[in-house]
N, C-alpha and C positions, 0 to 999 in steps of 0.2 A: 448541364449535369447529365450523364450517360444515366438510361431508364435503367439501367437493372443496380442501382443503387443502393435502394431499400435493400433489395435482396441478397447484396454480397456485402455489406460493408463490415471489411475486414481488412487489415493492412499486411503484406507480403513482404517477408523479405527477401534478400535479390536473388535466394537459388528460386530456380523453376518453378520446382514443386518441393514449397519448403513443409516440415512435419507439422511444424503449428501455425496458428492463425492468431490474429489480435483485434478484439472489436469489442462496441459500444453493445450491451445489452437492449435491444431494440424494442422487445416485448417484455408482460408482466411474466409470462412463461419461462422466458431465458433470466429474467430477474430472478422469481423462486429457483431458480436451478442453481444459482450464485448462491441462494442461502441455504440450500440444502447440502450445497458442498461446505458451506464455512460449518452446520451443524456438524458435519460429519466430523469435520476436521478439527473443530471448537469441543464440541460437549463429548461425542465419540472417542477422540484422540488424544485429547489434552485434561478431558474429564471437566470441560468448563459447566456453572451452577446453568443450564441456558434450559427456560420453557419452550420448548420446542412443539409441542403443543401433539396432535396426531401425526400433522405431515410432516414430524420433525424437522422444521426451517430455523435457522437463527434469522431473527428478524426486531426491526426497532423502527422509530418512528424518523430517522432521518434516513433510513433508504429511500422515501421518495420523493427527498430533494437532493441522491445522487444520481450522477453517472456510474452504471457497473460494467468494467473494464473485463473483457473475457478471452483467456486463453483456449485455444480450442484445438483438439487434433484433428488433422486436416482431413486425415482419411475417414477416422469412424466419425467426428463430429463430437466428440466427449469433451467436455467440459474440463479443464488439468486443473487448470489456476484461475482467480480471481482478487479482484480489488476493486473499491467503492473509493471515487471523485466528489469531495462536497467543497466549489468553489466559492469564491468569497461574496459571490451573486447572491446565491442561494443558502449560504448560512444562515444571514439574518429571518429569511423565512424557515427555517428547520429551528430557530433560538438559539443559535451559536453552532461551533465548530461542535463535533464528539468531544473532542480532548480536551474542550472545557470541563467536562465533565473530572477530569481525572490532572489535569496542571491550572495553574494560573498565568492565563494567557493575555498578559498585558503586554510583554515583547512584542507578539505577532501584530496587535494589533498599533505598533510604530511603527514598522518595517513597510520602508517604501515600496511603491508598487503592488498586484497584484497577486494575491496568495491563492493557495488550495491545500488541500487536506486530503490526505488519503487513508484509506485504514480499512481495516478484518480481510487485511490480505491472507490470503491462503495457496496452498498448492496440494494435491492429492497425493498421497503418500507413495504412489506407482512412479510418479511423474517429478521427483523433487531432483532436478538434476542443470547443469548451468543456464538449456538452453531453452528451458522453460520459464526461465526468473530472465533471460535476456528476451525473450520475446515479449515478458509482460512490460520492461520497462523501455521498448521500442515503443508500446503502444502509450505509454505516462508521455515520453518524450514528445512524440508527436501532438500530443493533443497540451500539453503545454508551451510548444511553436505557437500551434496554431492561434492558441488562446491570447498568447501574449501573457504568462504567468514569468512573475521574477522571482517565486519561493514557492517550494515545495515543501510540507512537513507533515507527520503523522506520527504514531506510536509501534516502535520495535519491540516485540516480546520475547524475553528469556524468562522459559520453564523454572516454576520452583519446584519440578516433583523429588531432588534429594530435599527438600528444605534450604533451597537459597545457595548453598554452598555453591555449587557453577556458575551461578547469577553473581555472587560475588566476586569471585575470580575473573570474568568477563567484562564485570564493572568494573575493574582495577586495571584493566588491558585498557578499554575505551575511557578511563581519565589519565592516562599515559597517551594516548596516541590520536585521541578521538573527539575530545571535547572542546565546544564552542569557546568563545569568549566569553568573561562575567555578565556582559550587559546582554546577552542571549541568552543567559538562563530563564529556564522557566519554572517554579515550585512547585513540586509534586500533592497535592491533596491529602495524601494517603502514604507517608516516605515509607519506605522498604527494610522492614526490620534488619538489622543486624544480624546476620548466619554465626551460629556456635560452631559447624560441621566445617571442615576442608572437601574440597573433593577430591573423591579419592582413584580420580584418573582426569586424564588430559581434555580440556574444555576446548571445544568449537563454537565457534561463531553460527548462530542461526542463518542460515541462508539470508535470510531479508537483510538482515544487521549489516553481514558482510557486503550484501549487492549499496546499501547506502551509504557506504562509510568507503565501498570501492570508488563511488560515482563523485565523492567529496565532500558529502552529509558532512556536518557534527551533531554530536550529544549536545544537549543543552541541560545539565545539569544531571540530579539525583532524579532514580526512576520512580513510578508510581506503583504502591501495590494493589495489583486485581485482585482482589481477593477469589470473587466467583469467576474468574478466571484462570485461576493457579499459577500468575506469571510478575513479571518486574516487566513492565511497560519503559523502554526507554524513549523519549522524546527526542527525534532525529529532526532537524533541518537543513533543505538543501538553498542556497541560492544559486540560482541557474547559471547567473556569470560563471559561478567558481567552479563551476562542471568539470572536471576533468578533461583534459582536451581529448584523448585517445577514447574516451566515454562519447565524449562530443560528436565527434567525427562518425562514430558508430551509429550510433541514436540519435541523431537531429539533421539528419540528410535531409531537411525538407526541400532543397533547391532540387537534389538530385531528385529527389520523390513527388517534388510537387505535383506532377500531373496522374498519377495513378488515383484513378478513383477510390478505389480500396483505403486508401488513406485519407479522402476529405470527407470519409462518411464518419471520420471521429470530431468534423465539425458541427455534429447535425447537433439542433439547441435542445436543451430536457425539457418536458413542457410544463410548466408552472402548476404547483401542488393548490390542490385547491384547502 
């Protein structure tokens, strides 16, 4: 394993000198920087209920049985995007997945092979643009090669700040075009009131939605409402077979890639919470 490991583990893609980076959160330092961006992004932006406490962090108790996946700009080093790994290892020591919290997760736990979960993705509102959401899911892909993962799933958020009305409309696109099979549904805890309001201009897909539902994702039924979060959480799952081949081809080079270090330092292990 080349020595300076520790110190770059970051995955490149194939131009030169490409703008962003993709790596494993290595320290508790570059950890709080992931939650200080999700606060920004979470209670800041979105107006989420989050105790952030003085060093305004959004923070919970299964950050440290994740991996935080980090986008970075190459030149200044700034932090753009992020998203938190809790695989099926480390679940049962964190008391389940997050999205227990928020569906009933008796599906996942059929589905052959091995899972992961990701979730409080984010991106900086400077930086929300295709090649920042393609570099974060070079770095998902990669580190599910590596891993040997057969599904991936986590929780898609559409905003209720008109009161639901776009949330609706967007849930009526993705049960036309985007939803799992019956026996992959999963029940929402908490279902998503009915909107009185139409909206009253053309709804877009939130960035993540559409990166999921690009990749081959489906909906797995009715979403959940966050209340202190002001959003309809949709419940997306990917199985990896069904990847998209043009997706494929892009994001899971690992023959091509296998020997760049930068990329096996997404195999390094998280060390067990005590």
């Amino acid at each position: 394993m080349p020595a300076n490991m520790d110190k770059d583990p970051s995955i490149e893609s194939t131009e030169s000198t490409p703008r962003f980076e993709v790596r494993i959160a290595e320290s508790p330092a570059e950890i709080q920087e992931t939650q200080r961006l999700r606060y920004k992004i979470f209670a800041g932006e979105l107006g989420a209920a989050i105790d952030g406490g003085g060093a305004q962090i959004d923070s919970d108790h299964y950050d440290s049985y994740c991996r935080h996946l980090t986008v970075r700009e190459t030149g200044s080093g700034r932090l753009v995007a992020c998203t938190r790994i809790l695989t099926d290892d480390q679940a049962p020591r964190a008391g389940g997945f997050y999205s227990a919290g928020e569906f009933d997760l008796k599906m996942i736990d059929s589905l052959p092979g091995r899972v992961m979960e990701v979730g409080r993705t984010c991106v900086d509102g400077e930086y929300r643009n295709g090649a920042v959401i393609a570099t974060l899911w070079q770095g998902l892909a990669e580190f599910i090669t590596r891993h040997g993962f057969d599904y991936l799933f986590g929780c898609a958020s559409i905003g209720l700040e008109d009161g639901g009305a776009a949330a609706h409309a967007l849930l009526q696109q993705i049960q036309a075009k985007y939803m799992a099979p019956s026996w992959q549904h999963v029940r929402p805890l908490i279902p998503l009131p009915v909107a009185d309001a139409r909206p009253t201009q053309k709804v877009r897909m939130p960035p993540l939605l559409k990166a999921y539902f690009s990749l081959g994702a489906k909906a797995c039924g009715e979403p959940y409402w966050d209340r202190d979060f002001n959003c309809a959480d949709v419940f997306v799952l990917l199985n990896v077979s069904d990847l998209h081949s043009r997706y494929a081809r892009h994001f899971m080079s690992r023959e091509r890639e296998a020997e760049k270090p930068e990329i096996l330092a997404l195999g390094t292990r998280l060390p067990k919470a005590n």
